[in-house]
C-alpha positions as CSV (number, residue, x, y, z in Angstrom):
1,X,-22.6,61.8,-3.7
2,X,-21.2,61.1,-6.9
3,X,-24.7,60.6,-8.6
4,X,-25.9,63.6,-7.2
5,X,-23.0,65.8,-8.9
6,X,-23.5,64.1,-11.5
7,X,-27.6,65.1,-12.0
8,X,-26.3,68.8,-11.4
9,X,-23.7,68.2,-14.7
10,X,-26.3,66.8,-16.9
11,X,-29.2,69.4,-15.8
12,X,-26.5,71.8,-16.3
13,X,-25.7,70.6,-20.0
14,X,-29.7,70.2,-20.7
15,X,-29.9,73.5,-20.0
16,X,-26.6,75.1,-22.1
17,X,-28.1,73.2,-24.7
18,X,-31.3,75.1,-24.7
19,X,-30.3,78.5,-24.6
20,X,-30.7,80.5,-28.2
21,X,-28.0,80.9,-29.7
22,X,-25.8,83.9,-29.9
23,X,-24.3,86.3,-32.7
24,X,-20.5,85.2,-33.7
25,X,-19.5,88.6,-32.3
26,X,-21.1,87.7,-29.0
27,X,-19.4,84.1,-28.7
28,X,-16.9,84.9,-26.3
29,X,-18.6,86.5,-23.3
30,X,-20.3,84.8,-20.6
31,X,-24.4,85.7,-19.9
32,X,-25.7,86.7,-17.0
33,X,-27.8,83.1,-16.8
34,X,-24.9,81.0,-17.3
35,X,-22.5,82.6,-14.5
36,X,-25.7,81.9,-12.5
37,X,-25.8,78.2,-13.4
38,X,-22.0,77.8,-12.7
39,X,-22.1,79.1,-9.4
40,X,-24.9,76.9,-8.6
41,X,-23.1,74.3,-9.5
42,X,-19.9,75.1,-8.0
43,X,-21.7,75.4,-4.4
44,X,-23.6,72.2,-5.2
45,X,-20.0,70.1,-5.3
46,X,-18.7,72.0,-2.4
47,X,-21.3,71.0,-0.2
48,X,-21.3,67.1,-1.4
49,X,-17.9,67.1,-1.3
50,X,-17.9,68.9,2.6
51,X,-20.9,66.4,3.7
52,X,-18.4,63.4,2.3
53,X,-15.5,64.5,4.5
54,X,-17.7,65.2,7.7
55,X,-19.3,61.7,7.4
56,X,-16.5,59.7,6.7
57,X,-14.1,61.4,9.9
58,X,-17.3,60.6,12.0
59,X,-16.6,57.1,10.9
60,X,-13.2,56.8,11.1
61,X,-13.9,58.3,15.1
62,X,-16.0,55.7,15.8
63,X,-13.3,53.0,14.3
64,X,-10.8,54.4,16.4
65,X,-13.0,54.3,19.9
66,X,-14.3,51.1,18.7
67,X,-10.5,50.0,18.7
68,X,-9.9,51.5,21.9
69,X,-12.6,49.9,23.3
70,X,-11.3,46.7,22.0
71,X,-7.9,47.2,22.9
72,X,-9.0,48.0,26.7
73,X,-10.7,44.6,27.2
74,X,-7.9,42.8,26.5
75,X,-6.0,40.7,29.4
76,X,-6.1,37.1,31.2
77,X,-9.6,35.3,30.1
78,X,-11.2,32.8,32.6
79,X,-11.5,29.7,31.0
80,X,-14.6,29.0,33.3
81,X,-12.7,25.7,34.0
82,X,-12.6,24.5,30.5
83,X,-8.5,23.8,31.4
84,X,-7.8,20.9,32.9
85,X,-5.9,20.6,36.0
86,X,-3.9,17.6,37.0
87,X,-2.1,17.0,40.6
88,X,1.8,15.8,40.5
89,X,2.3,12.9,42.0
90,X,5.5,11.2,43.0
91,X,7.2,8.4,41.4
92,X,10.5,6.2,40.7
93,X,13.2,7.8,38.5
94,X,12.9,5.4,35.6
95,X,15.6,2.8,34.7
96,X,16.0,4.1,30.8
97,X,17.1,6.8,28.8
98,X,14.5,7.6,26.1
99,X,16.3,8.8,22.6
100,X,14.5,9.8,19.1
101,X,15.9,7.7,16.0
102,X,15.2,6.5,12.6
103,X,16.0,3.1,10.6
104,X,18.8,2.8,7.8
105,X,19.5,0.0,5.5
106,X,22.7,-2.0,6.5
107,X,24.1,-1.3,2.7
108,X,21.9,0.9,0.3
109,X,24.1,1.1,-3.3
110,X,23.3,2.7,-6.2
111,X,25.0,-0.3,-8.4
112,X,27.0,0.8,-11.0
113,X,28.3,-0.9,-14.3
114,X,32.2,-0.5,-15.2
115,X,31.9,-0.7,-18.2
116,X,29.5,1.2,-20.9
117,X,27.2,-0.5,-23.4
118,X,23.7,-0.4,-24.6
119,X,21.2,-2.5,-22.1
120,X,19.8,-4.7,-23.5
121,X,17.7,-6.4,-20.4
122,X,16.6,-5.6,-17.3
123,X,16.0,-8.6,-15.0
124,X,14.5,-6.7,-12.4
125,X,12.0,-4.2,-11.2
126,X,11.2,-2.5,-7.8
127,X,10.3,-4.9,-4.8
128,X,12.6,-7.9,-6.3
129,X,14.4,-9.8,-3.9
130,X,17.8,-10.8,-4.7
131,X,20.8,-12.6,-3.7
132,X,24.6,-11.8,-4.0
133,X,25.8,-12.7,-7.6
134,X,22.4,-12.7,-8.9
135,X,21.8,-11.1,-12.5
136,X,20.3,-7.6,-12.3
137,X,20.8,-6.4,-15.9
138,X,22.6,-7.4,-19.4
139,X,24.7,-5.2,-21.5
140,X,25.2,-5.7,-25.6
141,X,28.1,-8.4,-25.2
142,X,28.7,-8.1,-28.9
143,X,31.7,-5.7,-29.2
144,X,33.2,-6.7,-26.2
145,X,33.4,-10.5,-27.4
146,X,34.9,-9.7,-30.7
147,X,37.7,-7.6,-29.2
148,X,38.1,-11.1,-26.6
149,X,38.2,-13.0,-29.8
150,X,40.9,-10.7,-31.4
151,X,42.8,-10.3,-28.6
152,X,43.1,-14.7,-27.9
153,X,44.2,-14.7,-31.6
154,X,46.6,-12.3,-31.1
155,X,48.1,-14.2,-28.3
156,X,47.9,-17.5,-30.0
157,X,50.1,-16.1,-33.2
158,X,52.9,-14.8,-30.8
159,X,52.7,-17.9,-28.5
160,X,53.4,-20.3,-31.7
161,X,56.0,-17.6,-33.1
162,X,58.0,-18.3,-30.2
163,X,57.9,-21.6,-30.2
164,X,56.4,-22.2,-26.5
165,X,54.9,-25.6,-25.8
166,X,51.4,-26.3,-25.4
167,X,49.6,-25.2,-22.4
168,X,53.6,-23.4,-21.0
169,X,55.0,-20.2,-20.8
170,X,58.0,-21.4,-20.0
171,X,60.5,-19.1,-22.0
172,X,64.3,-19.6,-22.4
173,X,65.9,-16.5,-24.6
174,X,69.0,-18.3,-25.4
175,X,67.3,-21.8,-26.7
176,X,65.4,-19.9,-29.2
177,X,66.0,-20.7,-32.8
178,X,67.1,-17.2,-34.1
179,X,69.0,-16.7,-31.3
180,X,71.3,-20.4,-31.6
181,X,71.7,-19.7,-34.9
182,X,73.0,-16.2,-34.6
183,X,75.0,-17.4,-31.7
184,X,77.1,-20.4,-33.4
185,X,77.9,-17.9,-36.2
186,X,79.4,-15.5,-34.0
187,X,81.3,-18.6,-32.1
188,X,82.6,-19.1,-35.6
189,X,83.9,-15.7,-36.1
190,X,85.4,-15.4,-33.1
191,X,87.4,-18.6,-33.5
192,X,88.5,-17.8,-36.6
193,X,89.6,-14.3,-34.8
194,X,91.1,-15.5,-32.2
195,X,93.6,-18.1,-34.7
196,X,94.2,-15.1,-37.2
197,X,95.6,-13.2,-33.9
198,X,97.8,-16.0,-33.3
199,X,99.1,-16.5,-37.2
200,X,99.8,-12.8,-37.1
201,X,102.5,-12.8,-34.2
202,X,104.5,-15.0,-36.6
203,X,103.7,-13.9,-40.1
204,X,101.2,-16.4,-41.5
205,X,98.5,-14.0,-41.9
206,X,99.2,-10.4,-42.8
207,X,97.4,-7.9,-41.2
208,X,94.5,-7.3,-43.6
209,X,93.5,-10.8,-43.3
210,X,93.2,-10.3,-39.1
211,X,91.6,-7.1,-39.9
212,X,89.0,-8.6,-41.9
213,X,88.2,-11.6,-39.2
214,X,88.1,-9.1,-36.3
215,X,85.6,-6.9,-38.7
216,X,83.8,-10.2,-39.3
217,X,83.9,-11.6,-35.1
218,X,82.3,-8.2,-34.1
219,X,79.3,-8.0,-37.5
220,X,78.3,-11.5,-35.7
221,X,78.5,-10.9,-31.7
222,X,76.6,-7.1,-32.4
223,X,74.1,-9.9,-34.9
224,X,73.4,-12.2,-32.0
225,X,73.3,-9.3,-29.4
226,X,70.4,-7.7,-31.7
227,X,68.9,-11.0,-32.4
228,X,68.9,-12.0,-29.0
229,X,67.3,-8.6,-27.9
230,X,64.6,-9.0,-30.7
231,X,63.4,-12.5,-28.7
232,X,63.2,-11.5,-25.6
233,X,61.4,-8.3,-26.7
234,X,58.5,-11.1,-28.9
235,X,58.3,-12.2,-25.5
236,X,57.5,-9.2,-23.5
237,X,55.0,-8.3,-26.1
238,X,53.5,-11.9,-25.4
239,X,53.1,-11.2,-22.2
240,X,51.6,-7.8,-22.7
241,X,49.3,-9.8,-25.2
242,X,48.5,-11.7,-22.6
243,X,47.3,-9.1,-19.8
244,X,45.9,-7.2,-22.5
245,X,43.4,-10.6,-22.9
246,X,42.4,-10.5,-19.1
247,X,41.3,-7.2,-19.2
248,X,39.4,-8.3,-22.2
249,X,37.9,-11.2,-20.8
250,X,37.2,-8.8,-17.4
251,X,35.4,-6.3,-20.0
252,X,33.0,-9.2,-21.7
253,X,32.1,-10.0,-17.8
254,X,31.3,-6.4,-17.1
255,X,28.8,-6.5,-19.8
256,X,26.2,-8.2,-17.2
257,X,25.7,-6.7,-13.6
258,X,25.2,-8.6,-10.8
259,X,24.2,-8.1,-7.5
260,X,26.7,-7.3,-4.9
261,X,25.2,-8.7,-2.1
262,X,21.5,-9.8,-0.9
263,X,19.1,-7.2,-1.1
264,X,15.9,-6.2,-2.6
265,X,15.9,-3.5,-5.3
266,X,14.6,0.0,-4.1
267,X,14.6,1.4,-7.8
268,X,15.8,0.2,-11.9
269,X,17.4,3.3,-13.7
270,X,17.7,1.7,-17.0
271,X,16.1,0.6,-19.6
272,X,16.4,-1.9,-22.8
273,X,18.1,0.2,-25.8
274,X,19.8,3.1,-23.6
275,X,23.0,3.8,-23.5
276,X,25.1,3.0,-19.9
277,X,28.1,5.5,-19.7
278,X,30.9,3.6,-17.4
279,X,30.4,4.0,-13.6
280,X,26.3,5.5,-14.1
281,X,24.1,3.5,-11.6
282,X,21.9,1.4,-13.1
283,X,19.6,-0.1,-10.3
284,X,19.3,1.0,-6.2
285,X,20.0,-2.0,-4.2
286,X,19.1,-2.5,-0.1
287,X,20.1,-4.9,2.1
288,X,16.9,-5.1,4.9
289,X,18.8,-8.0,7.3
290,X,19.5,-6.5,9.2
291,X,18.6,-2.8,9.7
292,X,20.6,0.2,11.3
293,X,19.1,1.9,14.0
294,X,20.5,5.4,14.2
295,X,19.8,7.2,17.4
296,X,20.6,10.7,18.2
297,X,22.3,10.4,21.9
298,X,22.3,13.7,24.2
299,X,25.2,14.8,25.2
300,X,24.1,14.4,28.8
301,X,23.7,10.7,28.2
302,X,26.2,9.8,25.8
303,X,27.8,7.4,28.8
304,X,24.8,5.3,28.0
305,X,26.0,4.4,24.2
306,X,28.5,1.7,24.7
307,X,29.1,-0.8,21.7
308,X,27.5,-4.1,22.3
309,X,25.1,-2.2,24.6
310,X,20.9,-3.6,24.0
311,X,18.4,-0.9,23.0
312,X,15.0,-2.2,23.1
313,X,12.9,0.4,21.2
314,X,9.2,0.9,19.4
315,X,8.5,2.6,15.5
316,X,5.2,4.3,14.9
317,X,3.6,1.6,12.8
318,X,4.0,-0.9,15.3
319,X,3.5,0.9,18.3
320,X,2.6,-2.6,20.3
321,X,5.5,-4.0,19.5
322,X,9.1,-4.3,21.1
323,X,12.3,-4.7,19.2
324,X,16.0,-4.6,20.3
325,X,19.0,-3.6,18.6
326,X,23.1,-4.2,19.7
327,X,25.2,-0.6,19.7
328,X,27.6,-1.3,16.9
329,X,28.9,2.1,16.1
330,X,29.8,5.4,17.8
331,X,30.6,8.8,16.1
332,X,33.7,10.0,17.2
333,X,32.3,13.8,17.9
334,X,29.7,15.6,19.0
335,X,27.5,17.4,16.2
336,X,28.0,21.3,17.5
337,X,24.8,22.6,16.8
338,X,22.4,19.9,18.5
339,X,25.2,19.0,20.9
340,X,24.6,15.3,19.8
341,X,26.3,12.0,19.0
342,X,25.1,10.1,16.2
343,X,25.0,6.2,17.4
344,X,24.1,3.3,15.2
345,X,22.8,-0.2,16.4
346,X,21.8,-3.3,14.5
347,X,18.9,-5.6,15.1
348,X,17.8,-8.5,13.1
349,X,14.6,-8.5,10.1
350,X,14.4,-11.6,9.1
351,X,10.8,-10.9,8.4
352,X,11.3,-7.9,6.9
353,X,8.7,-5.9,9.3
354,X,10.9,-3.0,9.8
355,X,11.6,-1.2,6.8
356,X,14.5,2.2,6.4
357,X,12.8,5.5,7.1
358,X,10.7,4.5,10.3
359,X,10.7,6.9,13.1
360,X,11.7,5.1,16.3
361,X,11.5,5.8,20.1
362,X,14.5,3.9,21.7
363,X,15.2,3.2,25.3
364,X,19.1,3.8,26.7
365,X,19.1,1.3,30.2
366,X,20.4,3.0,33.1
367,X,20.5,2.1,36.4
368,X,19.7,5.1,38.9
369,X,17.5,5.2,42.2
370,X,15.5,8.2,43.4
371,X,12.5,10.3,43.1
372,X,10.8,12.4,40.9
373,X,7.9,13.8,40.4
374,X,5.4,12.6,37.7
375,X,3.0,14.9,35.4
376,X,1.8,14.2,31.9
377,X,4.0,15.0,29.2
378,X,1.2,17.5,27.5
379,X,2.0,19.6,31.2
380,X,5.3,20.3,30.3
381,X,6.4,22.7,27.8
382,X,10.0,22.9,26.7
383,X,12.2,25.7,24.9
384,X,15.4,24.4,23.6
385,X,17.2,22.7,26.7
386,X,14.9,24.2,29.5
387,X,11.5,23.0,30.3
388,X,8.5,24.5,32.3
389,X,5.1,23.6,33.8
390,X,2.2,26.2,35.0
391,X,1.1,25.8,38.4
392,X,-2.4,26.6,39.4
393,X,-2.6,28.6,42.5
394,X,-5.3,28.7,45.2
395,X,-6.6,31.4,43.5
396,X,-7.0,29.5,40.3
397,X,-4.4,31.7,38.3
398,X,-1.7,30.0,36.4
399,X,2.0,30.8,37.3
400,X,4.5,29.4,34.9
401,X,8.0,27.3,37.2
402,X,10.8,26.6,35.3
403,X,11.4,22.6,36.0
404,X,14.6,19.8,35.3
405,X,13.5,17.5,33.3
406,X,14.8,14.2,33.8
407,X,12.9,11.8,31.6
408,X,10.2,11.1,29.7
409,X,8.4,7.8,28.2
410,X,6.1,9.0,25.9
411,X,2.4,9.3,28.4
412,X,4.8,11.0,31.6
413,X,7.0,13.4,32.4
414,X,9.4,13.2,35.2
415,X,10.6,16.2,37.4
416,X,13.4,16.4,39.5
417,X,13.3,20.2,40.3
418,X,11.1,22.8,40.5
419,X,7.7,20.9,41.1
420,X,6.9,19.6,44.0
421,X,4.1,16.5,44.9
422,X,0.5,17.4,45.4
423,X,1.1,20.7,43.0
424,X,-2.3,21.2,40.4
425,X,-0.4,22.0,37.5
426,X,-2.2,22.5,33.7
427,X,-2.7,19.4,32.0
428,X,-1.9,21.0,28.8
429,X,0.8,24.0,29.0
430,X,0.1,24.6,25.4
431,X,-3.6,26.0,26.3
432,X,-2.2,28.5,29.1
433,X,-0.4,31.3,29.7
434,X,1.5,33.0,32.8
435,X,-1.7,34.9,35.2
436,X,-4.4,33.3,33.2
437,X,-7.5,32.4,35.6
438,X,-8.1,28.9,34.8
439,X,-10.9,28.3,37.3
C-alpha cells in the first residue's frame, strides 16, 4: 500500500512540475487541472487506506477463531500408554528413619595473629597438612626484639639499684641501704629528744635547746618515712618492669603464628611484605578427623536423636559406601520455620575420604513392626508436609489420593494410608495430572 501512494505522489509531482508556468498575478489560485489531480489523489489514499483496514480485521478474525479453536481443544490428553503404571505392593515398615544432612569440619578457624607486623613468610599454602604448634607464618621480629632488649635492660638497672641478689627477688624495705641510714639518724634525734625532755624538767637545758632537738627528731623520722617510701616505691616499679618484660617477651612470640591444632589449611590470606593489622586472619585452618555430621531431624522423629546414638549413612560421591557416625550434640529448639532440630554426630576420617560440604543421606534406627504399602518414590508427589499418589482407574483415568507417608529409602516409598495393595498407581506423579487418560 505504501508504494502505491507513494507512485500517485511522485506522478502527481512529475506532473506539477510540467505545467507552464503562470503570471505572478495568477500565483495564488488553483487551476481547474490541478483540483482534478488532488482529488484523484485524495480518493486514491482513501481507498488504500480502506482496503488496509478491511484486510487486516479479516485477519485479526481469523486469529481470533483460530484461538477459539485452540482454546476448545484443550483438556485431559491420552498418553496412548506412554505413562507407566506400577501396582503397590505390600511390605514391612522399615527399621530406620531416613534424614537429609551435610558434613562440617570438627574446628574450621580463620587463624588470627595478635599482634601486627609485616609478613615476612609464609610457610604454607592450600592442601598443607599440619600439626598443632606447627609454623604457619613469620612476622618482622625486628621491632619487637629491640623493645625485649630494652625492656631486660631496664629491669636489670632497677634490679642492681636495689641491691637484690642474683637470680632473687627477695625484697626487704627496711634492710635497704637508704633506708638504715635514714633510720639510725632519726634514732639519733630522737635520743637526743628524748634526753633534752628530761634535762628540761630540771633546768639543764633551756627551752630553745629542746625546741631545737624536737625540730631536729621530727626533720629525721618525716626523712626516713620519705626515704623508706621512695624504696619500696623502686620496688613496685621493678616489678612493673618486670610484667612489662613478659608481655614483651609474649609480643616477640606473637611475631610467628602457629597452628592451633592439627589440620590442613583450606586457604593463606597473606603474603610476604603486607602489613597484618592485630586480630586479621591470616590463613583458614580445618581439622578433617574427624568430621561433623549435621542432620536436620523432623520434628516427628526427633525421639530418634539421642546422644551416643549410631547413624550409619551414605554421601553422593560414595554412594556404595557405608559410614557411621555417634550423635554428639542436640540443639536445644526447634527451628520454627522448617519445624526442625539441627543434630550433629561425629564419625572418624582417618583417611580423609569424607571431606566438609558432602550431601549425606543418614539412617535414624527405629524399631517398629507393621505394614505398609510400597510404591516407587518417583509415584509419590509431596507438597510441603502432605504427600499424594494418582491412581489409575479401570477406566484408565488418573485420580489423584492424598497418602501418609511413612518412609522413604531412596528407590521406595512407603504408605501407610490412603493406598491400598494391588492399586496401579503412576510410576511418575510428576508426568500426570488429576482425570488424565493414561491408557
Amino acid at each position: 500500500m505504501e508504494i502505491f501512494v507513494g507512485f500517485q505522489l511522485k506522478r502527481f509531482r512529475k506532473m506539477t512540475t510540467t505545467m507552464p508556468p503562470k503570471a505572478s498575478s495568477q500565483t495564488s489560485k488553483t487551476t481547474p487541472r490541478a483540483v482534478v489531480l488532488l482529488m484523484l489523489l485524495a480518493l486514491t489514499v482513501g481507498g488504500g487506506g480502506a482496503w488496509f483496514l478491511a484486510a487486516n480485521g479479516r485477519t485479526q478474525e481469523k486469529l481470533q477463531l483460530g484461538e477459539t479453536s485452540a482454546t476448545a481443544t484443550k483438556g485431559p490428553v491420552s498418553t496412548n500408554g506412554t505413562i507407566n503404571v506400577v501396582e503397590a505392593v505390600e511390605a514391612d515398615l522399615p527399621q530406620f528413619v531416613t534424614v537429609t544432612g551435610s558434613l562440617a569440619a570438627d574446628e574450621d578457624s580463620a587463624v588470627a595473629t595478635r599482634a601486627g607486623g609485616v609478613v615476612q613468610e609464609v610457610l604454607v599454602e592450600r592442601g598443607t597438612t599440619v600439626t598443632k604448634g606447627q609454623v604457619l607464618v613469620e612476622l618482622d621480629p625486628v621491632t619487637a626484639r629491640n623493645a625485649l632488649a630494652e625492656g631486660e635492660a631496664g629491669v636489670q638497672e632497677l634490679h642492681a639499684r636495689l641491691g637484690l641478689a642474683e637470680g632473687s627477688d627477695e625484697f626487704k624495705v627496711d634492710e635497704q641501704p637508704e633506708v638504715l641510714s635514714a633510720k639510725s639518724s632519726f634514732d639519733l634525734t630522737k635520743t637526743n629528744f628524748e634526753r633534752d625532755r628530761e634535762l628540761r624538767k630540771t633546768n639543764v637545758v633551756s627551752t630553745a635547746d629542746l625546741d631545737r632537738s624536737q625540730t631536729t627528731y621530727n626533720e629525721a623520722l618525716q626523712r626516713y618515712q620519705l626515704v623508706r617510701n621512695q624504696v619500696a616505691q623502686l620496688y613496685a616499679s621493678y616489678r612493673t618492669a618486670k610484667t612489662r618484660l613478659t608481655a614483651l617477651r609474649q609480643h616477640l612470640a606473637d611475631m610467628t603464628i602457629k597452628a592451633p591444632f592439627n589440620g590442613v589449611v583450606q586457604e593463606r590470606m597473606v603474603s610476604p611484605g603486607e602489613y597484618a593489622a592485630p586480630g586479621s586472619p591470616v590463613v583458614t585452618l580445618v581439622r578433617l578427623d574427624p568430621v561433623r555430621l549435621v542432620m536436620t531431624v523432623p520434628e516427628q522423629t526427633v525421639r530418634l536423636a539421642q546422644p551416643g546414638a549410631k547413624v550409619p549413612f551414605t554421601v553422593t560421591p560414595y554412594p556404595e559406601r557405608s559410614f557411621e557416625a555417634t550423635v554428639r550434640y542436640i540443639a536445644p529448639k526447634l527451628e520454627a520455620v522448617s519445624r526442625s532440630l539441627t543434630v550433629e554426630a561425629l564419625v572418624e576420617n582417618p583417611d580423609g575420604v569424607l571431606r566438609p560440604g558432602y550431601f549425606a543421606t543418614a539412617r535414624l534406627p527405629e524399631a517398629r513392626s507393621g505394614k505398609a504399602v510400597s510404591v516407587p518414590t518417583t509415584a509419590v508427589s509431596r507438597n510441603g508436609e502432605f504427600a499424594r499418589v494418582f491412581v489409575v482407574d479401570a477406566d484408565g483415568v488418573a485420580r489423584e489420593h492424598v497418602v501418609t507417608l511413612a518412609e522413604t529409602n531412596g528407590e521406595q516409598a512407603f504408605i501407610t494410608n490412603g493406598l491400598k495393595a494391588g492399586d496401579k498407581v503412576a510410576a511418575n506423579a510428576l508426568e500426570v495430572s488429576e482425570g488424565m487418560k493414561v491408557r
